[in-house]
Each structure stands twice: as C-alpha cells, then as structure tokens.
C-alpha positions in Angstrom: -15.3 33.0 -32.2 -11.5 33.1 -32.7 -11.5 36.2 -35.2 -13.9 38.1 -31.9 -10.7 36.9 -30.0 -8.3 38.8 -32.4 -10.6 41.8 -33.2 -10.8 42.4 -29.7 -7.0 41.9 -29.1 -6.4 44.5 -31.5 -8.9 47.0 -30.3 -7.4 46.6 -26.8 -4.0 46.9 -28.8 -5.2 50.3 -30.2 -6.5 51.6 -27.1 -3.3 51.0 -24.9 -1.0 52.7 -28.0 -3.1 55.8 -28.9 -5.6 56.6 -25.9 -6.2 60.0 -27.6 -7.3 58.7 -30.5 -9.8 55.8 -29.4 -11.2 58.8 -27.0 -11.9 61.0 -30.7 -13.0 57.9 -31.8 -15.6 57.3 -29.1 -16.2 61.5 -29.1 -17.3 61.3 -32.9 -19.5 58.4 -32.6 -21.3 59.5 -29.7 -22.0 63.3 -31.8 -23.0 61.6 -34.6 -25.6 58.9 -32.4 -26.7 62.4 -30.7 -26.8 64.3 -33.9 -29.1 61.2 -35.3 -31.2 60.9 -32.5 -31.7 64.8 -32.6 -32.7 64.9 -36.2 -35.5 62.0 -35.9 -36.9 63.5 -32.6 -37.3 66.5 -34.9 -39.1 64.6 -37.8 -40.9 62.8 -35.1 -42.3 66.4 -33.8 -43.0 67.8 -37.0 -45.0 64.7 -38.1 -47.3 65.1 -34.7 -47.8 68.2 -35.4 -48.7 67.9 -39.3 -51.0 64.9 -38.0 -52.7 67.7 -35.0 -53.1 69.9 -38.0 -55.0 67.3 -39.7 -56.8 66.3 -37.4 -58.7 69.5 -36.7 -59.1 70.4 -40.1 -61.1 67.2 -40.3 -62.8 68.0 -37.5 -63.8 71.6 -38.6 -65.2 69.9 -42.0 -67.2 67.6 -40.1 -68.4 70.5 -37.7 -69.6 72.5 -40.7 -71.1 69.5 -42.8 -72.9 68.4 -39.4 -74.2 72.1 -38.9 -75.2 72.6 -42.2 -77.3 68.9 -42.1 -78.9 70.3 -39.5 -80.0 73.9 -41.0 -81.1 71.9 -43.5 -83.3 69.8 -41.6 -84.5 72.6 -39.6 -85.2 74.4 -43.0 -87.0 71.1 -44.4 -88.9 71.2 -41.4 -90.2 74.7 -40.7 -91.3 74.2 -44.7 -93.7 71.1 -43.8 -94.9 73.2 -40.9 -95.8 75.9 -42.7 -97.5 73.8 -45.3 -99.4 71.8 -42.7 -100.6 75.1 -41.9 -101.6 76.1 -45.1 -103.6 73.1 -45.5 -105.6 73.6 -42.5 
C-alpha cells in the first residue's frame, strides 16, 4: 500500500505543476478509449450483419431443398396414381 501512497503523491505532484499537461494526458486517453470503443462497435456491426447474411442464405437453401422434396413427392405421387389407374 505505501508505493499507492507515493504513486499517488506524485500524480497529485504532476497535476498541481503542469495542469496542461495532465489535461493532454486525460484528452489522449479518453480519444484513444473512444477511438477503441468505435472500432469494436464497428467489427461488432459487421459481424451481425455477415451472421444476417448467413442466416438467410441458409434459409433460402432450406426453402429450395424443402420445395424441391415436395415436387418430388407430388411427382412420386401423381406417378402411383396414374399407375393405379392403369391397373384398373
């Protein structure tokens, strides 16, 4: 706990000598928190978006393998029909 004591003792030190610079100090820190934060919101949105994009592109393969399932069945179907038929 005693070098806390000192570290703040000289950052209190710093501040009362060069306010100007402790203000940069804070200034740059801050832009370069915002600058980060900016940055991963911006992955973060392009990652959504990539996993939307996905997403219906899975759904549009299952919508055409479900349609063509069931034109098949249909197809199967109308065949066993029409042999039933011919058998009568």
């Amino acid at each position: 706990m005693h070098w806390l004591k000192e570290y703040a003792i000289r950052l209190v030190a710093i501040i009362v000598h060069e306010p100007m610079l402790f203000v940069q100090y804070v200034l740059v820190v801050i832009f370069a928190f915002v600058v980060l934060v900016s940055v991963m919101h911006w992955k973060v949105q392009k990652s959504v978006k990539k996993q939307e994009k996905m997403r219906k592109q899975k759904e549009k393969i299952l919508r055409k393998l479900h349609d063509s399932r069931r034109r098949a069945r249909d197809d199967s179907e109308s065949v066993l029909v029409t042999e039933k038929d011919k058998n009568e």
